[in-house]
TILUM-425184 format. One record per residue (C-alpha): z, y, x. Coordinates in steps of 0.02 Angstrom, whole numbers, plus 32768, in hexadecimal, padded with zeros to 4 digits. Layout:
REM TILUM-425184
ZYX ...
REM end
This chain:
REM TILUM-425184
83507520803B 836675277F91 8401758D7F97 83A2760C8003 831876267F70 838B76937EF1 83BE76FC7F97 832377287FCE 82D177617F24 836277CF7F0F 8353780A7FBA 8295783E7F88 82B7787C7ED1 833178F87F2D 82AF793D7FA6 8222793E7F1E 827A79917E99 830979F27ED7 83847A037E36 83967ABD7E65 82F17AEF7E3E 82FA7B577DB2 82BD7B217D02 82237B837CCE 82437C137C51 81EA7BCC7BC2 82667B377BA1 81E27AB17BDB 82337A2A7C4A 823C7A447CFD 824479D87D88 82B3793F7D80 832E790F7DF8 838978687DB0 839777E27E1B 831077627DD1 826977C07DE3 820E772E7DCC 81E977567D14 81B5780D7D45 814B77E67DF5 810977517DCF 809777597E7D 811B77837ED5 818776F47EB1 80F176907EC5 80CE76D07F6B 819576C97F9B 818B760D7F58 80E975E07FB1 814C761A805C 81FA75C88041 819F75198017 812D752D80CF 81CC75698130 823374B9818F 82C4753981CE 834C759D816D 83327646811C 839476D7815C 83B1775B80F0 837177DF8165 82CF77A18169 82C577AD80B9 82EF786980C0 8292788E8154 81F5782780EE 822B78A08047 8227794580BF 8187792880F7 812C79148066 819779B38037 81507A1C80BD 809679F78097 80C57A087FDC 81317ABD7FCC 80FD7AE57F2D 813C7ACB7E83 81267A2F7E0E 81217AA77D72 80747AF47DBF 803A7B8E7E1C 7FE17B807ECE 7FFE7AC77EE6 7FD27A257F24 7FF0797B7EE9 805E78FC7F2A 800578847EF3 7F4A789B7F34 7EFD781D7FAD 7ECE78A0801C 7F8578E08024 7FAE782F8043 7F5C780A80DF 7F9978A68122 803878888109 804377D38144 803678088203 80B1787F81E8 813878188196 811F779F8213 8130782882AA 81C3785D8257 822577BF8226 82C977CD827E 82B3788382B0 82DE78D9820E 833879638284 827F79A482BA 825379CA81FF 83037A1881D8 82D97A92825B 821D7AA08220 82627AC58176 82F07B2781A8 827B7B90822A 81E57BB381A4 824C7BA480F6 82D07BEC8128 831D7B3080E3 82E97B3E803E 82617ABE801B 823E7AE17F7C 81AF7B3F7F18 819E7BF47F1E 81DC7C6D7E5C 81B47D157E71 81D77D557DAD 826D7DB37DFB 81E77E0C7E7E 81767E3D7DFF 81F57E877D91 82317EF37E1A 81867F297E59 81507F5C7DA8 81DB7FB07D97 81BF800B7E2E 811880217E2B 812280897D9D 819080F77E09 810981227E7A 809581207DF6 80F781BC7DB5 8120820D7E64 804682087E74 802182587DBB 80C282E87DD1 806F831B7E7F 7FDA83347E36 800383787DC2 805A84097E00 7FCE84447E6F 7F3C84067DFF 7F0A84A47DBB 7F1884F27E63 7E9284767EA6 7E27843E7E1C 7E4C84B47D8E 7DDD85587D5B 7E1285BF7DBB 7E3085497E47 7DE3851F7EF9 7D62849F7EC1 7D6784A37E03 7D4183F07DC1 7CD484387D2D 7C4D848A7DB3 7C6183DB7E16 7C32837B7D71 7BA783DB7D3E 7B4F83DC7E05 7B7183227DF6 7B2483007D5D 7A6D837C7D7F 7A6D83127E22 7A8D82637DEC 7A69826D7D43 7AB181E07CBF 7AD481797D6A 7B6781EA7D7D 7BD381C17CF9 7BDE81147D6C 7BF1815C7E0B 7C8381D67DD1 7CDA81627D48 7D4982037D08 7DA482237C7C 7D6082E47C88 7CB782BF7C5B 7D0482F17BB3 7D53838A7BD8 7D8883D87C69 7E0084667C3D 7E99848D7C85 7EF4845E7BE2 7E9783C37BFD 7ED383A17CD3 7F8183DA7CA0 7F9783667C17 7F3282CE7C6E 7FB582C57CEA 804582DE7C6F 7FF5823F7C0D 7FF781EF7CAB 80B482087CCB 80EE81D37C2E 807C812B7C52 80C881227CFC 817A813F7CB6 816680B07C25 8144803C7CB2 81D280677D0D 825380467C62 81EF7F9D7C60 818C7FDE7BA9 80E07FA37B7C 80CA7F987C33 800D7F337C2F 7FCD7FCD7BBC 801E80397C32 7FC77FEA7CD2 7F21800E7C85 7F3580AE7C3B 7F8A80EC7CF9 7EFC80A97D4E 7E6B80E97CE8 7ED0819B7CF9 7EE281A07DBF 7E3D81647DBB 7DFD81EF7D6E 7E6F82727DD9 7E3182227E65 7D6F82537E48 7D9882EE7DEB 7E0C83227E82 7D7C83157EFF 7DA383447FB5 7E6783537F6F 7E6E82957F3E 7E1382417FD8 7E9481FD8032 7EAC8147804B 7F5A81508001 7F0281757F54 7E9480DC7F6F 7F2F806A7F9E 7F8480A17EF3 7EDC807D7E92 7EDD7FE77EDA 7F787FA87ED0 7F867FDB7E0F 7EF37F7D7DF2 7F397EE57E3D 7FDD7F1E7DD2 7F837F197D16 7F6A7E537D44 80157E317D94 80507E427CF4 7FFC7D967CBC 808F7D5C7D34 80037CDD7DAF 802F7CC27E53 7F777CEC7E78 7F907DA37E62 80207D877EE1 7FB17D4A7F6D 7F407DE17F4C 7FC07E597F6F 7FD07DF7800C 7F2E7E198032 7F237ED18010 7FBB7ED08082 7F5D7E8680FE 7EBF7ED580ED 7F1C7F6B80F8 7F847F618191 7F067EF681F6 7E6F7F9181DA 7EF08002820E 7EF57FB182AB 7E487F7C82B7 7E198032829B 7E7D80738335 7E417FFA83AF 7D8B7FF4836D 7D8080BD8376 7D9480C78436 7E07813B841D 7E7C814184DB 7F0E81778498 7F2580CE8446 7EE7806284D3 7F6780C28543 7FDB80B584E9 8010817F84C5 7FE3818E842C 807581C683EF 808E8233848C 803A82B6840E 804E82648370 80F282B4833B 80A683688352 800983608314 800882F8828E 7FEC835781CE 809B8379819B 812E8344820B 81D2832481D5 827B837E8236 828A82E38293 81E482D582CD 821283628346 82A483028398 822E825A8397 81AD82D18406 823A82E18488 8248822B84A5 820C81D68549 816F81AB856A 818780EF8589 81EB810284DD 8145812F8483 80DE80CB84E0 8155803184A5 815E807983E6 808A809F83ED 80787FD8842C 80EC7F998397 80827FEC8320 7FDE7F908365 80397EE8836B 80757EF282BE 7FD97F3D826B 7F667EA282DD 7FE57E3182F2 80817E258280 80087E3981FF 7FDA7D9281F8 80737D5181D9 80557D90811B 800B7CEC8100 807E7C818131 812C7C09810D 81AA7C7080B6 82287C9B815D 81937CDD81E1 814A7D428140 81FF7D7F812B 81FF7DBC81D5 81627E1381CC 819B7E648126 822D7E968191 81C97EE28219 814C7F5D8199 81F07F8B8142 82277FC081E9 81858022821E 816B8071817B 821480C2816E 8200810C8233 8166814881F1 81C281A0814A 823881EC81CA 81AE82408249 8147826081DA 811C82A4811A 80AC822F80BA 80D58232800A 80D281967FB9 808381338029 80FA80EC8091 816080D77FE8 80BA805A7FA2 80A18009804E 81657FD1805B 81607F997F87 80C37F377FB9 81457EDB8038 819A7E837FB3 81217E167F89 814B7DC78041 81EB7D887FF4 82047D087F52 82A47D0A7ED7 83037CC17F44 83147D507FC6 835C7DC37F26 83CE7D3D7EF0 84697D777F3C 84587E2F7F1E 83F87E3C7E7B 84757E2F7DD2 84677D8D7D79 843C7DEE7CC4 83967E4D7D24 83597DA17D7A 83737D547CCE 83117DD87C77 82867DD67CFC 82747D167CE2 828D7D157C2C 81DE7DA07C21 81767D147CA2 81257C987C4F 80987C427C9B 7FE47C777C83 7F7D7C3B7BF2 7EE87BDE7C2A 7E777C837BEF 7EE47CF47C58 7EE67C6E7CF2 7E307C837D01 7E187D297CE4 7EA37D4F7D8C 7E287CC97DEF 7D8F7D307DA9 7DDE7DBA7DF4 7E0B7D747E8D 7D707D257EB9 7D1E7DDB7EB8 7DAE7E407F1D 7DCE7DC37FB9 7CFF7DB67FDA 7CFC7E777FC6 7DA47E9C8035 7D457E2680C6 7CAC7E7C80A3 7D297F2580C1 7D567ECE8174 7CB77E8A81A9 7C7D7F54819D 7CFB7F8781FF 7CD27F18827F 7C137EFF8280 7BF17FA1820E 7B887F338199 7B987EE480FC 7BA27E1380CB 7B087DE68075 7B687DB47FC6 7C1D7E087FF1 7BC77EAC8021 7B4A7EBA7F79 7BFC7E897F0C 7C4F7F277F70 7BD67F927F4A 7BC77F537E9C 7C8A7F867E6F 7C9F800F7EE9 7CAB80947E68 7D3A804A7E37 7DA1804E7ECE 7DE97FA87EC6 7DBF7F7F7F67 7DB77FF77FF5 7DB6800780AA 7E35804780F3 7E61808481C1 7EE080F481D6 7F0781698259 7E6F811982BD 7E8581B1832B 7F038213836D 7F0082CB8385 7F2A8317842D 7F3A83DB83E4 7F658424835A 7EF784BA831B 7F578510828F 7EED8586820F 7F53862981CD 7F0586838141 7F1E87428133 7F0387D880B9 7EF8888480BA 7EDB8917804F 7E86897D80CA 7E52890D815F 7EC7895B81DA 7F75890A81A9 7F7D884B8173 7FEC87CF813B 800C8726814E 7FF086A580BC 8075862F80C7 8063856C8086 80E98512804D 80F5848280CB 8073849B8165 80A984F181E0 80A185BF81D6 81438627821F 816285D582D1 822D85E28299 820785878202 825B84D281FB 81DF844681DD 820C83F28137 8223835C80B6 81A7833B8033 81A4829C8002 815E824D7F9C 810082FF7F6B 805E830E7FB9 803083BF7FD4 7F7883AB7FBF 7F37844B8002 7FB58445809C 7F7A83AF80E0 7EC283EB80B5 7EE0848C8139 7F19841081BF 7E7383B381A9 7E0F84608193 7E4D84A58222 7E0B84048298 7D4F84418274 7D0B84E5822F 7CF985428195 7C49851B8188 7C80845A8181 7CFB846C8106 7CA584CC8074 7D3484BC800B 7D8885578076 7D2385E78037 7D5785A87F8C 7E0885C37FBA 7DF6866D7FFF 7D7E869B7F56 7E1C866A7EF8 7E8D86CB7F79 7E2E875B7F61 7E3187557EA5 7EEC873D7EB2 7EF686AC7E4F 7F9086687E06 7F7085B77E11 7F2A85BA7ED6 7FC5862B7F02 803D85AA7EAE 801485377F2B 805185BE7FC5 810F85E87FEC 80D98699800C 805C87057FB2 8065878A8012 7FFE87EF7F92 806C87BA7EE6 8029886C7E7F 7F6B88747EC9 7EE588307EF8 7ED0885F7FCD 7E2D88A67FE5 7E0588378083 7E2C878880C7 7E2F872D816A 7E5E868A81AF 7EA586838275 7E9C85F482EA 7F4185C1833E 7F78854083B6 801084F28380 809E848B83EC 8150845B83B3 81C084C7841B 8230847B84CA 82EA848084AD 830A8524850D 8277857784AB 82FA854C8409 8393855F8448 8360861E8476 82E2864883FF 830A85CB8362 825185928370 821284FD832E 816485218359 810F858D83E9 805585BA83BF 7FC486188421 7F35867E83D4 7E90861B83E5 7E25866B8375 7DD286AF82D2 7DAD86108248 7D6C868881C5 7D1D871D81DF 7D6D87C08177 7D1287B580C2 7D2388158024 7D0F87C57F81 7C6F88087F84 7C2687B4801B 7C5487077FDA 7BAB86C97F85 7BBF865A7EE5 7C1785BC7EE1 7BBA852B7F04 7C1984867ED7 
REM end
């Protein structure tokens, strides 16, 4: 019996405190994993003592593990802090008395629990080496996002641009008054030149790009939020997409990883979750049939904004093919996406699974950088321990030696923040659902929503069966026209669809919406042909072809088309990618004279 003792409290100081649990950063002690714990778990060895002293039969020493692994697998989490829960508590204690006893002599059953939801490694959770990484590629985005912009800003939002920001400023501030300056938080309240967009966005960059060489990275985070922030607003119709409001919100999430809490983690679990799940929600809540037939992406391919080269192969696929892809994407946006929250191997899987769907979706289809943000926000799914074989030992040093574990001050300042972004983001899913607000959650929405911290979200909710295509023409004397042609939309039916990602041609995909409704609906299109008209540089900068490089054209007029991607024979003869049909006039034939003022 007493032989057994030394055996058994080894056996449990093994289980308890692995030895190959790294030693935290800052020199202080980690856990221990010498034999006599007795001086270190004083309870423990009580407890152990207390059982050993009641027991009339021999001790085998797989009991003792099996009694060590199951207190390990209602522990998993660290003894040097984070997310955890004692060992010691009473309440922890009675649980896991029924448990060891269920166990005793079946230590197989939680090798395979272990093995099945830990992937075997019962241990606590380090993510340093993940938030290294996603900084550092964060800031990548973060620069792909300002560059965009900033290469068709002026185009959009500048002077002589299609809404310019300083007309949209001024409206807002006669109607709102001082209430404005809240509702818009913009850095172009102060000035609103195009010296002023251009170098915004350059400013914006070179914060992104310090980020990325791991410099001054917290001052960084704010200064890159505050910036998009302001594009965001200033940009107006330009900016309101929801992959703008997934950046925002993931950089403010980022300026508070930095304090290196595992809180922050969780809430970019969340924001994962909220994200995929609406997406879902939103398809099945919208009655759209395509989606509860399952042929969605029967016309997906072809009518979606900008498809990519393969998107027009992926249209020639069998139907029971789609019908099997456009199911996947419902199970993993209602289903797998559940598995965000839990043990390390199932949330591995469903890591797996959106790393899988996002790149199909990079490959059909052009989306800028949001496929890129979506997949980075997957590696918060994994802990060190997935990059330990294929990171270098210098970069996982480095990442551990810059974590350090939050200051009490900081702690409660990430809870602080926590505590108001997961009652907003349910208030975000109860309104999907119920399209009302939670009596506290919805007031605290509303209360930050000029922020954009936490927003709903609900793509593709619907899926278009046509595709109406706009084509813009000039003329200098009404009789012979020619075409306008954009960059990546389609124009020239033998024009190959393209690649642009992670560019985000902000106009293009603003004529694909446009031409879904009327011109009377989208007001912003009689500032584009003003600005066609006057020939201006920075609105024909965002066009391939200007058919009118010298001159102004004295007229303009927009067509209605029907668009289809061609059959094989159709290409094969003809080297068509797309077939299209006249459907109509969009825009009447105007003169710069019949426009009437611009009126933001």
């Amino acid at each position: 019996m007493d032989r057994a003792r030394p055996k058994l409290l080894a056996d449990v100081s093994s289980v308890v405190c692995p030895s190959r649990v790294p030693r935290p950063s800052d020199g202080s002690a980690a856990c221990r994993s010498d034999p006599d714990v007795t001086a270190h778990f004083p309870k423990l060895h009580y407890r152990v003592s207390e059982r050993l002293t009641r027991r009339t039969e021999p001790v085998r020493p797989t009991n003792s593990i099996a009694t060590g692994a199951g207190r390990r697998l209602i522990e998993v989490s660290s003894c040097a802090g984070g997310w955890r829960i004692g060992i010691h508590g009473a309440g922890l204690a009675a649980l896991s008395e029924p448990a060891e006893k269920r166990s005793a002599g079946r230590p197989e059953i939680l090798r395979k629990t272990g093995r099945l939801l830990w992937d075997g490694l019962l241990e606590p959770e380090h993510d340093p080496l993940v938030i290294w990484i996603f900084l550092r590629l964060f800031g990548a985005i973060y620069l792909f996002a300002f560059a965009s912009l900033g290469v068709q800003i002026l185009g959009l939002i500048g002077a002589g641009g299609i809404l310019p920001v300083d007309e949209y400023l001024t409206a807002a501030r006669q109607g709102w008054g001082v209430v404005a300056y809240w509702r818009l938080p913009t850095v172009f309240w102060l000035a609103t030149s195009n010296s002023v967009l251009i170098f915004t966005t350059i400013v914006g960059g070179a914060l992104a790009a310090l980020i990325l060489l791991d410099r001054w990275v917290r001052l960084s985070l704010v200064g890159s939020f505050l910036l998009y922030l302001s594009l965001v607003y200033a940009g107006q119709i330009f900016t309101n997409f929801q992959w703008d409001l997934l950046l925002l919100e993931s950089g403010f999430l980022a300026i508070f990883l930095t304090l290196h809490s595992r809180v922050v983690v969780w809430l970019y679990r969340w924001l994962l979750f909220r994200f995929l799940f609406l997406a879902g929600a939103a398809k099945l809540l919208s009655g759209d049939p395509t989606w509860r037939k399952l042929t969605a992406l029967d016309y997906h391919f072809w009518t979606q904004p900008l498809p990519t080269p393969v998107a027009w192969y992926a249209a020639r696929l069998p139907h029971r093919v789609l019908a099997g892809a456009t199911a996947a994407t419902l199970v993993i946006e209602l289903g797998v996406a559940f598995l965000i929250f839990s043990p390390r191997r199932p949330r591995a899987v469903a890591a797996c699974a959106i790393l899988l769907f996002q790149l199909l979706i990079m490959l059909t289809g052009n989306y800028n950088f949001f496929n890129l943000l979506t997949m980075l926000l997957c590696i918060f799914l994994f802990d060190d321990a997935a990059f330990g074989r294929c990171i270098p030992v210098w970069l996982a040093t480095r990442a551990r030696q810059q974590a350090a574990a939050p200051e009490r001050t900081a702690a409660a300042l990430v809870v602080s923040i926590a505590l108001v972004i997961v009652p907003a983001g349910l208030n975000r899913i109860w309104q999907t659902f119920t399209k009302t607000d939670l009596p506290l959650a919805g007031t605290l929405a509303q209360a930050i929503s000029p922020l954009l911290i936490v927003n709903p979200y609900g793509l593709f909710a619907t899926t278009t069966t046509t595709r109406p295509e706009i084509i813009i023409e000039g003329s200098d004397d009404g009789k012979v026209w020619s075409e306008y042609v954009f960059r990546y939309k389609p124009g020239p039916v033998t024009r190959r669809p393209t690649w642009n990602i992670p560019h985000q041609p902000r106009l293009d995909w603003q004529m694909w919406f446009a031409a879904y409704g009327n011109a009377t609906q989208n007001a912003w299109f009689v500032g584009l042909m003003r600005q066609l008209l006057r020939n201006s540089p920075h609105v024909a900068a965002l066009l391939e072809i200007n058919p009118f490089p010298d001159h102004s054209p004295k007229y303009v007029r927009a067509l209605l088309y029907d668009y289809h991607f061609s059959d094989p024979d159709t290409y094969a003869r003809t080297g068509q990618w797309w077939v299209r049909q006249l459907e109509g006039l969009y825009f009447p034939q105007v003169g710069l004279v019949d426009l009437p003022p611009h009126e933001p």
